[in-house]
PyMOL Python script that loads the backbone (N, CA, C, O; Angstrom):
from pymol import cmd

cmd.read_pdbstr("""\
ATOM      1  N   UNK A   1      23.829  20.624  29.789  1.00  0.00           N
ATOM      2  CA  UNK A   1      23.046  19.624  30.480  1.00  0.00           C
ATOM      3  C   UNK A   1      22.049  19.018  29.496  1.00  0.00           C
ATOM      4  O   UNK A   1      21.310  19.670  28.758  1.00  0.00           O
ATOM      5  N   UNK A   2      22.117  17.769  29.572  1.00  0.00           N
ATOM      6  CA  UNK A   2      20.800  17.238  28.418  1.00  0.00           C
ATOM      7  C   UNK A   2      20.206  16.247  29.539  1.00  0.00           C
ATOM      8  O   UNK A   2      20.645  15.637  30.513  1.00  0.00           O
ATOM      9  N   UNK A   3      18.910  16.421  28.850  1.00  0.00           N
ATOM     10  CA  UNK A   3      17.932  15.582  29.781  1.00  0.00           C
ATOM     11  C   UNK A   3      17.241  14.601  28.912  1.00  0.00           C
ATOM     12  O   UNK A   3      16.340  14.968  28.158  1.00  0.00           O
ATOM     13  N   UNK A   4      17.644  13.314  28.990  1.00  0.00           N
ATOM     14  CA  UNK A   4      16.587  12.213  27.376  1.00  0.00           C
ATOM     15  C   UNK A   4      15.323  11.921  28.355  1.00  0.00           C
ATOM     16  O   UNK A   4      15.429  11.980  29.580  1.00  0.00           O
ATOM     17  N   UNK A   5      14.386  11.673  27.830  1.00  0.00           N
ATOM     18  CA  UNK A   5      13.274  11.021  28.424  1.00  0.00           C
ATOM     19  C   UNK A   5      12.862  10.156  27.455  1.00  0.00           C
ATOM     20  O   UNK A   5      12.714  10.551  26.298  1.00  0.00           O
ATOM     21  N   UNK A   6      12.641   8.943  27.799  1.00  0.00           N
ATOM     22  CA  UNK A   6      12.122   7.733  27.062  1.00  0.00           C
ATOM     23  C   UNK A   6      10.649   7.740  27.603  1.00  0.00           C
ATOM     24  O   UNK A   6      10.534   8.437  28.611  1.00  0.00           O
ATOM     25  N   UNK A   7       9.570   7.173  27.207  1.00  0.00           N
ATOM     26  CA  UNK A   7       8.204   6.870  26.835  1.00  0.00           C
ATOM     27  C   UNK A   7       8.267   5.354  26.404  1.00  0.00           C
ATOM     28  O   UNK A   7       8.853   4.773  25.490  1.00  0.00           O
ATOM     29  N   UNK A   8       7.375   4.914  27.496  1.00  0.00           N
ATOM     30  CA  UNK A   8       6.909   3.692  26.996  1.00  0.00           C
ATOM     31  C   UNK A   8       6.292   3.721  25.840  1.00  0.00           C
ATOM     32  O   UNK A   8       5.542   4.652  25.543  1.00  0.00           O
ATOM     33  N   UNK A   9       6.547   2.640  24.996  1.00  0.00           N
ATOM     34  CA  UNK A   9       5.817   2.982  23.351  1.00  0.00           C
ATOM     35  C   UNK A   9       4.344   3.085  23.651  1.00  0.00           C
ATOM     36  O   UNK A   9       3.664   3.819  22.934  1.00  0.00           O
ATOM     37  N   UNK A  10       3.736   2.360  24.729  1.00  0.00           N
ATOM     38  CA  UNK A  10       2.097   2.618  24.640  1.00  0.00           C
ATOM     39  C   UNK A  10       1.816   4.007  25.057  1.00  0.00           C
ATOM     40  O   UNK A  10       0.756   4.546  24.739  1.00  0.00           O
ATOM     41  N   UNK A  11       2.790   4.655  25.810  1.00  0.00           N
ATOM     42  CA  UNK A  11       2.508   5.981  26.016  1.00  0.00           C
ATOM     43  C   UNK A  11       2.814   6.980  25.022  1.00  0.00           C
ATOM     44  O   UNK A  11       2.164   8.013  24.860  1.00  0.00           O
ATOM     45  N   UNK A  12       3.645   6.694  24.484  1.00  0.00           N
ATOM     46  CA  UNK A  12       4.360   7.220  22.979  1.00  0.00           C
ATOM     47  C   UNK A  12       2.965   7.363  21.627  1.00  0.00           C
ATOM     48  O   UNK A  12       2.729   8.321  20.890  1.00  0.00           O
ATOM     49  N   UNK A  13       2.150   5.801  21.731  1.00  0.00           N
ATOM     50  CA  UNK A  13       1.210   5.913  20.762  1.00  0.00           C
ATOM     51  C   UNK A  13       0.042   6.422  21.164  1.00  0.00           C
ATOM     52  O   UNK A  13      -0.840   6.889  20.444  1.00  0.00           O
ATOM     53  N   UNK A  14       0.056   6.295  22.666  1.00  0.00           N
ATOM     54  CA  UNK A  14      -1.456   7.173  23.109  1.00  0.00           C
ATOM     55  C   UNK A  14      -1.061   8.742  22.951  1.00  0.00           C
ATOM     56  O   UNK A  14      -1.938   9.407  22.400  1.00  0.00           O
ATOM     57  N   UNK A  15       0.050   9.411  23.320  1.00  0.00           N
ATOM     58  CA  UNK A  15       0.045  10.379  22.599  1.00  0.00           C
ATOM     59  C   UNK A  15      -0.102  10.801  21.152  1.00  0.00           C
ATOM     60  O   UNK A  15      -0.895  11.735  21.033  1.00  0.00           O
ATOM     61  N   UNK A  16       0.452  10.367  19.985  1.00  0.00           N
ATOM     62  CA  UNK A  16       0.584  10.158  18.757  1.00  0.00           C
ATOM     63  C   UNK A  16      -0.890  10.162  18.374  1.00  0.00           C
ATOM     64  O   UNK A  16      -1.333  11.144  17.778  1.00  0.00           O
ATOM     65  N   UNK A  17      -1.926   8.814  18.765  1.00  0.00           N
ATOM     66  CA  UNK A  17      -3.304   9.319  18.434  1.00  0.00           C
ATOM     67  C   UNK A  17      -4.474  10.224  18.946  1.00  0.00           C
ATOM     68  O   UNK A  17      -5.566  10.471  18.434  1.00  0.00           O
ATOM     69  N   UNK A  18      -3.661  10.819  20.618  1.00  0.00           N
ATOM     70  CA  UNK A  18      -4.592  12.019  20.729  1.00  0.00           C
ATOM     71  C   UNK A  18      -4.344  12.999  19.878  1.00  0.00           C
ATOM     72  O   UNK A  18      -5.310  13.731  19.663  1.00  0.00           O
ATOM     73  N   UNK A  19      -2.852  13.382  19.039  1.00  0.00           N
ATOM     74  CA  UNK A  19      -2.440  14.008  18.182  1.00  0.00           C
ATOM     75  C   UNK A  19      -3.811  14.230  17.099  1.00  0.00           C
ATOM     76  O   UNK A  19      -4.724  15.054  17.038  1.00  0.00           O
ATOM     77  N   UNK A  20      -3.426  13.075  16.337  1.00  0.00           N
ATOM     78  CA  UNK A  20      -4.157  12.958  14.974  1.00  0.00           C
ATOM     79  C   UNK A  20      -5.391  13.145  15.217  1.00  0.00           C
ATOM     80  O   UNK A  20      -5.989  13.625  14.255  1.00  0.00           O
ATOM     81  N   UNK A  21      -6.384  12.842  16.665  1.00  0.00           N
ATOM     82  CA  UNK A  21      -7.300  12.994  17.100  1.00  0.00           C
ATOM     83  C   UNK A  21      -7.398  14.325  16.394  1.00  0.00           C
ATOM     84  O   UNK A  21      -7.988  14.631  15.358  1.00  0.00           O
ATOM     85  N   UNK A  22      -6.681  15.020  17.211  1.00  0.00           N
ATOM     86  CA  UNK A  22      -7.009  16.913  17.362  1.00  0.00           C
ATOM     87  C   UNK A  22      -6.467  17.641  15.926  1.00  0.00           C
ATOM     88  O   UNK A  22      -6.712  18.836  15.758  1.00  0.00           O
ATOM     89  N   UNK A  23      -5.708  16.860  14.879  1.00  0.00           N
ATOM     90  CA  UNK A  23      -5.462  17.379  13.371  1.00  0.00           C
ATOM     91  C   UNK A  23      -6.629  17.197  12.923  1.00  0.00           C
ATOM     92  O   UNK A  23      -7.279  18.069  12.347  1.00  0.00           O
ATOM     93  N   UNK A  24      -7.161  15.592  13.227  1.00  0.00           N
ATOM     94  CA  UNK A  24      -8.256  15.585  12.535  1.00  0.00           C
ATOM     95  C   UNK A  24      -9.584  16.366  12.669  1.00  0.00           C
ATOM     96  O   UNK A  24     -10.374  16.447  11.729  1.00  0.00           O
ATOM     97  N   UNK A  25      -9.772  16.868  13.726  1.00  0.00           N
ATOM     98  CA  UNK A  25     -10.907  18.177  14.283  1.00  0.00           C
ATOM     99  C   UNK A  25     -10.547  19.137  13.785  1.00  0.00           C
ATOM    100  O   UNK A  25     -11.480  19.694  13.208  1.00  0.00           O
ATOM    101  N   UNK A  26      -9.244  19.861  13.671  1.00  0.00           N
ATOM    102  CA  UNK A  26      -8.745  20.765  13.204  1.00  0.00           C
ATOM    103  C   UNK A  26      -9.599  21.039  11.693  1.00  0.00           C
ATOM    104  O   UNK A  26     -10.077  20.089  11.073  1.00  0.00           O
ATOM    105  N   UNK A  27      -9.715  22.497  11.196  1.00  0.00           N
ATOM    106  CA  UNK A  27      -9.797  22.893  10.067  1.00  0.00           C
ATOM    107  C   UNK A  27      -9.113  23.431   9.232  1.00  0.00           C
ATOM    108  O   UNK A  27      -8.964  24.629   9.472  1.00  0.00           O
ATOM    109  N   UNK A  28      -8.547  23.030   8.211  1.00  0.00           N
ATOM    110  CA  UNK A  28      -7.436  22.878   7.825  1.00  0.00           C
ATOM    111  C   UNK A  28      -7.007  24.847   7.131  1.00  0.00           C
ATOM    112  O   UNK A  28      -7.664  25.621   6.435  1.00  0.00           O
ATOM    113  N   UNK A  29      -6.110  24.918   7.558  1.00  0.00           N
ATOM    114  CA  UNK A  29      -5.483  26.319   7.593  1.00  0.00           C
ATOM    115  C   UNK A  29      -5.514  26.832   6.198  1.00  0.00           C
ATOM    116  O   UNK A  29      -5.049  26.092   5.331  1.00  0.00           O
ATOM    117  N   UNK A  30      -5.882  27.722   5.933  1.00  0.00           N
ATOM    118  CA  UNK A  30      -6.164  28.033   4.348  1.00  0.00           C
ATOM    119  C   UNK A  30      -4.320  27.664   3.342  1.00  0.00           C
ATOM    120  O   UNK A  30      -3.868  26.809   2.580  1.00  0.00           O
ATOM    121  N   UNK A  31      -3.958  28.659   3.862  1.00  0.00           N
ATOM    122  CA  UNK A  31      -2.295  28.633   3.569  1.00  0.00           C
ATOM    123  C   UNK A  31      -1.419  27.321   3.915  1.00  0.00           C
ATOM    124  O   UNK A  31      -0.315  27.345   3.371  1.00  0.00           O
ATOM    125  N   UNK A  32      -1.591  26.567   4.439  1.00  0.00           N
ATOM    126  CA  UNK A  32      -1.237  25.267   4.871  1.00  0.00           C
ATOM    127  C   UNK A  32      -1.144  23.943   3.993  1.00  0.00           C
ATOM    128  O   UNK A  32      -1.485  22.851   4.448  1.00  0.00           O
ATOM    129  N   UNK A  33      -0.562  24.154   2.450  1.00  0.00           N
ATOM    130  CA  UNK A  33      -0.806  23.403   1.581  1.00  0.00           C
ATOM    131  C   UNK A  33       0.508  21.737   2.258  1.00  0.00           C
ATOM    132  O   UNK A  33       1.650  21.837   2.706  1.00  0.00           O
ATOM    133  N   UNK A  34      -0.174  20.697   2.078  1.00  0.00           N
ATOM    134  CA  UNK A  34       0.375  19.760   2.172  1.00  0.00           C
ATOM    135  C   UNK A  34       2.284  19.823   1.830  1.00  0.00           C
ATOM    136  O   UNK A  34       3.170  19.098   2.282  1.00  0.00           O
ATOM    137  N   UNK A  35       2.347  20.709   1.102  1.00  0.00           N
ATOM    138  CA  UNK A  35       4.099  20.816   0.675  1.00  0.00           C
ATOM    139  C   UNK A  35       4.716  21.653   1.321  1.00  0.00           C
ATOM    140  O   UNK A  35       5.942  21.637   1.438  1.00  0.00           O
ATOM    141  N   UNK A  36       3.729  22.763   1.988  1.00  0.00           N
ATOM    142  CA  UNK A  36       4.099  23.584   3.128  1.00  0.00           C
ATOM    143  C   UNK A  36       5.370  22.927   4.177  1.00  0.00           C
ATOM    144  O   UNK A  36       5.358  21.817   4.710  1.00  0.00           O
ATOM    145  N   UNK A  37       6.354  23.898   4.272  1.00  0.00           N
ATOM    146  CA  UNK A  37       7.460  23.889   5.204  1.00  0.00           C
ATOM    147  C   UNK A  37       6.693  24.794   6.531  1.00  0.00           C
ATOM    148  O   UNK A  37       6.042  25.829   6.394  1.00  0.00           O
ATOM    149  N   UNK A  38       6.993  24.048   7.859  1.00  0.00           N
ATOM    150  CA  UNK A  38       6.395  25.181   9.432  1.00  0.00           C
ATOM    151  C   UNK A  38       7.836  24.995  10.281  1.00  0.00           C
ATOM    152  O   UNK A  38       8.494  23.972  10.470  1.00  0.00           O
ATOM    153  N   UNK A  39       8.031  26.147  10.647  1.00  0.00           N
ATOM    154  CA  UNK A  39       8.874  26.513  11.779  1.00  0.00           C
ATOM    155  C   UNK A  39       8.346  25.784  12.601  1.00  0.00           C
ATOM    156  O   UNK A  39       7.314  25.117  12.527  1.00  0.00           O
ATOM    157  N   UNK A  40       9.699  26.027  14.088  1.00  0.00           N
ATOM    158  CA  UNK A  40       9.038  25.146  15.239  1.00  0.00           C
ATOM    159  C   UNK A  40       7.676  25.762  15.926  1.00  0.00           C
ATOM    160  O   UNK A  40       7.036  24.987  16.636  1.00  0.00           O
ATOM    161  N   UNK A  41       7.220  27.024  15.771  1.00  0.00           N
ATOM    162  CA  UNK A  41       6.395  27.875  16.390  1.00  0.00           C
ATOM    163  C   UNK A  41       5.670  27.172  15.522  1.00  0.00           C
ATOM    164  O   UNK A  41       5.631  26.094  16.116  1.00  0.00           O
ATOM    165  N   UNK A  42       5.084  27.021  14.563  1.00  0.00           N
ATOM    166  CA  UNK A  42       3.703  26.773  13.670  1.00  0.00           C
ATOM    167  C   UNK A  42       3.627  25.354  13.735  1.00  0.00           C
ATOM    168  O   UNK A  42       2.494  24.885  13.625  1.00  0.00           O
ATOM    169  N   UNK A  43       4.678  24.479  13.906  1.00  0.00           N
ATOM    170  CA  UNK A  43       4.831  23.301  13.832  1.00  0.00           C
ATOM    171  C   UNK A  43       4.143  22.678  15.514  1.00  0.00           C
ATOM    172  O   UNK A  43       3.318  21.772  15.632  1.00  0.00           O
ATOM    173  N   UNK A  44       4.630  23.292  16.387  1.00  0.00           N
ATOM    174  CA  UNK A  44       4.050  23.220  17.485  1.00  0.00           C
ATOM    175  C   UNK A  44       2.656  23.134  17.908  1.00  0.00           C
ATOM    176  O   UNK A  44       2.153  22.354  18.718  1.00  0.00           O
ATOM    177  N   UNK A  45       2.012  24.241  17.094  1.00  0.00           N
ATOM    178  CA  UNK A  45       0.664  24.822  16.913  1.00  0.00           C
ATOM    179  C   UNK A  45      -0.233  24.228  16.039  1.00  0.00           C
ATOM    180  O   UNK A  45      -1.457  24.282  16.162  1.00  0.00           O
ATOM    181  N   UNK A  46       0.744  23.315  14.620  1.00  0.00           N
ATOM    182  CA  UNK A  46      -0.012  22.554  14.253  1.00  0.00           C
ATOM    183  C   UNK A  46      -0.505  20.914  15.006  1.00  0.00           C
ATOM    184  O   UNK A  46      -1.634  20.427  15.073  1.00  0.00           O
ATOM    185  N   UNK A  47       0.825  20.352  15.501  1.00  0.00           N
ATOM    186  CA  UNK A  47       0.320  19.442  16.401  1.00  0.00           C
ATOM    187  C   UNK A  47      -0.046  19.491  17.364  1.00  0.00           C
ATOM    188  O   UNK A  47      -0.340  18.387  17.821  1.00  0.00           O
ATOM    189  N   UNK A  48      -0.293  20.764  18.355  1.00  0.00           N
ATOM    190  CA  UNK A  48      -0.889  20.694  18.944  1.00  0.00           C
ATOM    191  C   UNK A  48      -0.160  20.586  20.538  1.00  0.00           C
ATOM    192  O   UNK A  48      -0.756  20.279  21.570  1.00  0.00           O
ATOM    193  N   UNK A  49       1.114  20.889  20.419  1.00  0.00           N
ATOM    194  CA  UNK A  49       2.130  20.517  21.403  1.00  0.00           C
ATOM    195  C   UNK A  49       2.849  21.550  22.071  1.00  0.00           C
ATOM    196  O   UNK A  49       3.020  22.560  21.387  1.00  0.00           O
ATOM    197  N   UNK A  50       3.238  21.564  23.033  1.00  0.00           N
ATOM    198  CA  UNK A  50       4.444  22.637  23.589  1.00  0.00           C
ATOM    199  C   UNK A  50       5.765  22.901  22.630  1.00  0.00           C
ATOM    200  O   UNK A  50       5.865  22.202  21.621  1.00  0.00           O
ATOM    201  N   UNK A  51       6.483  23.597  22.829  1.00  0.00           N
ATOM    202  CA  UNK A  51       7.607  23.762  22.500  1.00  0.00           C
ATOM    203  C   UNK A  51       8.834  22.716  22.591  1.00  0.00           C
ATOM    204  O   UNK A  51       9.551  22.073  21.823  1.00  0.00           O
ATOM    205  N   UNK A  52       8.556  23.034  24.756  1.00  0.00           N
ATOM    206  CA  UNK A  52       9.523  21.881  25.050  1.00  0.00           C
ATOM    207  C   UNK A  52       8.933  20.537  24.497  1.00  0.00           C
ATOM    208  O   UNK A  52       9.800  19.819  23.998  1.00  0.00           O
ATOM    209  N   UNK A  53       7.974  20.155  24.477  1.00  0.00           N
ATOM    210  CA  UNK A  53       7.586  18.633  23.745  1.00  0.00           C
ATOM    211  C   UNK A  53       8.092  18.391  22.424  1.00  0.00           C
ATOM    212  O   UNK A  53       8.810  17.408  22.242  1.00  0.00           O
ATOM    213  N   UNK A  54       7.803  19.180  21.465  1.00  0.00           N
ATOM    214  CA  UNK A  54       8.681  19.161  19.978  1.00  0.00           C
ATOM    215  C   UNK A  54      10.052  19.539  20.233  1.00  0.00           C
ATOM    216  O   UNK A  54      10.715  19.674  19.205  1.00  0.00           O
ATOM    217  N   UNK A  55      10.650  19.743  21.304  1.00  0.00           N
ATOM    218  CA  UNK A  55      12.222  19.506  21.553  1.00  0.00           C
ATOM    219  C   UNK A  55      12.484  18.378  21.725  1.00  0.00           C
ATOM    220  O   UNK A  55      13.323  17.701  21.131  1.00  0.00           O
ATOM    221  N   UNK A  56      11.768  18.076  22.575  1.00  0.00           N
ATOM    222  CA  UNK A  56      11.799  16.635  23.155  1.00  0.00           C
ATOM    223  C   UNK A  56      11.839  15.380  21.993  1.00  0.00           C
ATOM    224  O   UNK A  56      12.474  14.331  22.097  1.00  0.00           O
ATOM    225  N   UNK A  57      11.085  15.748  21.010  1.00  0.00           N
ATOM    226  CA  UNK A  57      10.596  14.369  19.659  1.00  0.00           C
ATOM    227  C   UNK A  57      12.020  15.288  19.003  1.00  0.00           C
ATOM    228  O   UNK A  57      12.849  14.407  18.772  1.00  0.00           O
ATOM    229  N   UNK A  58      12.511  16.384  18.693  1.00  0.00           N
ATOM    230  CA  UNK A  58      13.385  16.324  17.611  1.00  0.00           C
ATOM    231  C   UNK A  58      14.635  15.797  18.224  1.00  0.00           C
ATOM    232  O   UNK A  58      15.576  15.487  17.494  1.00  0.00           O
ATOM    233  N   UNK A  59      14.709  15.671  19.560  1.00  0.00           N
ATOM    234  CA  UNK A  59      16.279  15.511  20.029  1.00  0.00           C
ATOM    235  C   UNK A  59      16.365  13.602  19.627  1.00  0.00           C
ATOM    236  O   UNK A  59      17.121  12.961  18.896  1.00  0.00           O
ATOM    237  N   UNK A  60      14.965  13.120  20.689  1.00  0.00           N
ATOM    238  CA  UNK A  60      14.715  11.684  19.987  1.00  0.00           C
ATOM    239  C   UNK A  60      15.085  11.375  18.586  1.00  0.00           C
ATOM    240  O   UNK A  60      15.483  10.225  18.400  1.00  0.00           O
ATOM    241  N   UNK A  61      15.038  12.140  17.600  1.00  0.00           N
ATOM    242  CA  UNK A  61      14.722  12.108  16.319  1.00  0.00           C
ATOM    243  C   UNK A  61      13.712  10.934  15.827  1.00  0.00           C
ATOM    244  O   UNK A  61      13.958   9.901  15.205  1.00  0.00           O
ATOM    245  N   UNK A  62      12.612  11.404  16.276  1.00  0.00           N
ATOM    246  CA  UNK A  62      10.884  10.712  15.971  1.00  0.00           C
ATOM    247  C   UNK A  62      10.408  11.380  15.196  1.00  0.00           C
ATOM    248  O   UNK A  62       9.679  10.709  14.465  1.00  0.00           O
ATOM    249  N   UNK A  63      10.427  12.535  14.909  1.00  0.00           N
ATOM    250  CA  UNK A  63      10.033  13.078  14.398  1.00  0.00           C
ATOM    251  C   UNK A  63      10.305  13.840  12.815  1.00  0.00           C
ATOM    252  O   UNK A  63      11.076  14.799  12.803  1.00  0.00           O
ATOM    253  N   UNK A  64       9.763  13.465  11.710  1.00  0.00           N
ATOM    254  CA  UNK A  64      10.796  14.074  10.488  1.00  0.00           C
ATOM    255  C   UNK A  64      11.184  15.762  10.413  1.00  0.00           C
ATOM    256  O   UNK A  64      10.286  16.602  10.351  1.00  0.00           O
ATOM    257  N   UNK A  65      12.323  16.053  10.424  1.00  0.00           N
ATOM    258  CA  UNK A  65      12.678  17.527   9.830  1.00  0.00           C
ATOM    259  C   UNK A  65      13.650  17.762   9.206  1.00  0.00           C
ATOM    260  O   UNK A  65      14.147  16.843   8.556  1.00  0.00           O
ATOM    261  N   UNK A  66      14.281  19.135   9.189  1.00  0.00           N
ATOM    262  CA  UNK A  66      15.326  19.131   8.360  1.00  0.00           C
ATOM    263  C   UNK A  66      15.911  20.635   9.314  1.00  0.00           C
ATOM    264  O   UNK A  66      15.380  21.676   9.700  1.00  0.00           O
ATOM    265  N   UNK A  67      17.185  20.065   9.393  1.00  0.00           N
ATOM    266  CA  UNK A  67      18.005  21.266  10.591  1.00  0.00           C
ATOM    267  C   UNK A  67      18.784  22.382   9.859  1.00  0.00           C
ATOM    268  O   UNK A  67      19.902  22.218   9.370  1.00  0.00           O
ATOM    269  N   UNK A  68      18.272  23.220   9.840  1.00  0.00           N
ATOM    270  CA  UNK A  68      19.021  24.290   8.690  1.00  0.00           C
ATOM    271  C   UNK A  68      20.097  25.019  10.025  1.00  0.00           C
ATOM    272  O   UNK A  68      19.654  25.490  11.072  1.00  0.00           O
ATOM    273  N   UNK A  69      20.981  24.976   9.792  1.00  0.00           N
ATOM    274  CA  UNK A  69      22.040  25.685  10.560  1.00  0.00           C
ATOM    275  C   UNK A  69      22.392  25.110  11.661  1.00  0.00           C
ATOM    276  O   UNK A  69      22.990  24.067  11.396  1.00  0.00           O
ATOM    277  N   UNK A  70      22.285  25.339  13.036  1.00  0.00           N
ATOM    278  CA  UNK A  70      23.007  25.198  14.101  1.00  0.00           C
ATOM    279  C   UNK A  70      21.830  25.235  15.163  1.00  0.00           C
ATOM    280  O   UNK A  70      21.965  24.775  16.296  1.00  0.00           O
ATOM    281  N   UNK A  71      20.584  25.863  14.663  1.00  0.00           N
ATOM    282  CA  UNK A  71      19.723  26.378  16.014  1.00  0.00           C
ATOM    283  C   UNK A  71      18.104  25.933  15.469  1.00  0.00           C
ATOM    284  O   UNK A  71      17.171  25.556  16.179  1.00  0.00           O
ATOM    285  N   UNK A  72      18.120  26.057  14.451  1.00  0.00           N
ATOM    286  CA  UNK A  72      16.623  26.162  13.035  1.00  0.00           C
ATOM    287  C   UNK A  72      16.711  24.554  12.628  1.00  0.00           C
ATOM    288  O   UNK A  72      17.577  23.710  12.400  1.00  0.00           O
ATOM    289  N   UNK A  73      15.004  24.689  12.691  1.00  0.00           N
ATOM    290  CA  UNK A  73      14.423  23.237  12.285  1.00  0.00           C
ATOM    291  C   UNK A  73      13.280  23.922  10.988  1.00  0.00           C
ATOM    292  O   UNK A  73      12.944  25.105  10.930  1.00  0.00           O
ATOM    293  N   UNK A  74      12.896  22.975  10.165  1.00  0.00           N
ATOM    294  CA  UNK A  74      11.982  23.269   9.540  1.00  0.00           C
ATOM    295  C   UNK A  74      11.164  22.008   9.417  1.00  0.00           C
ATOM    296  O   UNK A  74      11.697  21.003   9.888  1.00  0.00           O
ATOM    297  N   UNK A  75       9.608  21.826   8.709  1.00  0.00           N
ATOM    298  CA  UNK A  75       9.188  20.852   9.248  1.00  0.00           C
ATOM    299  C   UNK A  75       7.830  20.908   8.244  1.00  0.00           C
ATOM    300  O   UNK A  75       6.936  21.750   8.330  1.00  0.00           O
ATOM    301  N   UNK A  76       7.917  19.535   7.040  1.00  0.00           N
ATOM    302  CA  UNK A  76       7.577  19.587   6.143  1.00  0.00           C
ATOM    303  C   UNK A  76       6.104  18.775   6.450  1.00  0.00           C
ATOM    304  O   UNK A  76       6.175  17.633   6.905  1.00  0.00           O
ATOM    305  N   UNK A  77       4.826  19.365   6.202  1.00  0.00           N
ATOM    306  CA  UNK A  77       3.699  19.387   6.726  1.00  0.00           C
ATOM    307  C   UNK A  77       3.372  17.801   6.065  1.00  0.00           C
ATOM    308  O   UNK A  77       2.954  16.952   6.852  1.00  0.00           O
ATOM    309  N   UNK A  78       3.526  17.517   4.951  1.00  0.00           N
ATOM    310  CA  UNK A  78       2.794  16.142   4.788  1.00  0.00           C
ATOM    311  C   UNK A  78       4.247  14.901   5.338  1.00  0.00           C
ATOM    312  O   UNK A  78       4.014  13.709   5.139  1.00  0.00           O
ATOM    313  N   UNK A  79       5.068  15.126   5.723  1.00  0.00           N
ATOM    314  CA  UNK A  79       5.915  14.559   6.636  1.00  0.00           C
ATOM    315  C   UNK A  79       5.146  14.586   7.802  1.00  0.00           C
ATOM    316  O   UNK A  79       4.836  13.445   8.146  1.00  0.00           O
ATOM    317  N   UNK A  80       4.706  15.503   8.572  1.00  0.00           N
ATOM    318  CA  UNK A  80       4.180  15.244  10.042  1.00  0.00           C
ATOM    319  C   UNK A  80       2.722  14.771   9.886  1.00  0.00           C
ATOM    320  O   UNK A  80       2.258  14.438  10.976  1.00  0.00           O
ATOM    321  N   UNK A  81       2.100  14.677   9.144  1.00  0.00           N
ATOM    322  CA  UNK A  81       0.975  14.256   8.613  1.00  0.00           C
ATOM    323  C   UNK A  81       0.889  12.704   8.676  1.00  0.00           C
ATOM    324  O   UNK A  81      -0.054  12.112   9.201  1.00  0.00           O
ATOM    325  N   UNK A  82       2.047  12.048   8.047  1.00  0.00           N
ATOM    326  CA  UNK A  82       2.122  10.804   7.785  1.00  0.00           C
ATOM    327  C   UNK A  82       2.865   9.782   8.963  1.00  0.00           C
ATOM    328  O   UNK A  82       2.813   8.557   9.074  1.00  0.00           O
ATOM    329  N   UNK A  83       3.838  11.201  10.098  1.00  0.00           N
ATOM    330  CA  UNK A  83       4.371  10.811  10.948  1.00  0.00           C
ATOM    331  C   UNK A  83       3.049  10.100  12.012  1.00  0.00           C
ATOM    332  O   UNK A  83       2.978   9.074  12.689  1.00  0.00           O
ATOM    333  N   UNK A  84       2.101  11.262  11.725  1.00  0.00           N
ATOM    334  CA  UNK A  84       1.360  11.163  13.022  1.00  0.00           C
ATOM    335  C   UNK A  84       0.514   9.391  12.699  1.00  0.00           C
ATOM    336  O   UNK A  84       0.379   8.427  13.452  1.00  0.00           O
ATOM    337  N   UNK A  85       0.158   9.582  11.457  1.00  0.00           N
ATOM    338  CA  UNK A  85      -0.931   8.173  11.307  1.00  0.00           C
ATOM    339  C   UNK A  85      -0.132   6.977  11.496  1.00  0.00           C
ATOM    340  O   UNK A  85      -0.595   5.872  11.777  1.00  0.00           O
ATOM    341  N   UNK A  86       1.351   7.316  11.291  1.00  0.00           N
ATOM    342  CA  UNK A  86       2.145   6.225  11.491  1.00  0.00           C
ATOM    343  C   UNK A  86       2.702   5.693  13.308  1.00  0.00           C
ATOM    344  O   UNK A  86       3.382   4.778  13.771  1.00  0.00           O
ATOM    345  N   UNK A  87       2.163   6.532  13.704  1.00  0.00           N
ATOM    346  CA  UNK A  87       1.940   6.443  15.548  1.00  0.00           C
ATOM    347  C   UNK A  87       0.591   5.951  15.706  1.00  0.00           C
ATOM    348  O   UNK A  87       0.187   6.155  16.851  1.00  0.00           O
ATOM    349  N   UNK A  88      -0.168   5.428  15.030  1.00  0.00           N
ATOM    350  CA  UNK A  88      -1.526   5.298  15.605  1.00  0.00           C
ATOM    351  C   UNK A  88      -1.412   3.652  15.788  1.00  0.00           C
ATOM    352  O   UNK A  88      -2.353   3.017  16.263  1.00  0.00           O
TER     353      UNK A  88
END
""", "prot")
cmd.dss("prot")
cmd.show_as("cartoon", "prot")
cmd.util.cbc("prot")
cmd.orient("prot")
């Protein structure tokens, strides 16, 4: 069963800059170097999102990653960095 959900783009970018909103409050994670690769668990946690929501942007493919296998995403930190300012 697949379920797509589309977003009006103004709803799409009001999410996107409450995002960057809350990176930008954020303090930046000691270990978290800009070249840093995050699983979907850390990746989640860095933007600030559910699980199912970062399912939701990778199935869209909005979001940059890289699909290692069949089940595994990985998710290159100054990629989502640049994703996010590029939603604002």
């Amino acid at each position: 069963m697949e379920i797509k959900l589309q977003l009006p783009d103004e709803f799409a970018g009001m999410i996107a800059k409450c995002l960057a909103d809350q990176l930008e409050q954020q303090t930046p994670h000691p270990q978290m170097e800009a070249d840093a690769w995050l699983n979907k668990g850390q990746t989640s946690e860095y933007l600030g999102v559910s699980r199912v929501f970062l399912d939701k942007l990778i199935k869209s493919q909005s979001l940059p990653c890289k699909r290692i296998g069949t089940r595994s995403y990985r998710f290159k930190k100054a990629d989502l960095d640049d994703w996010l300012r590029s939603q604002q």
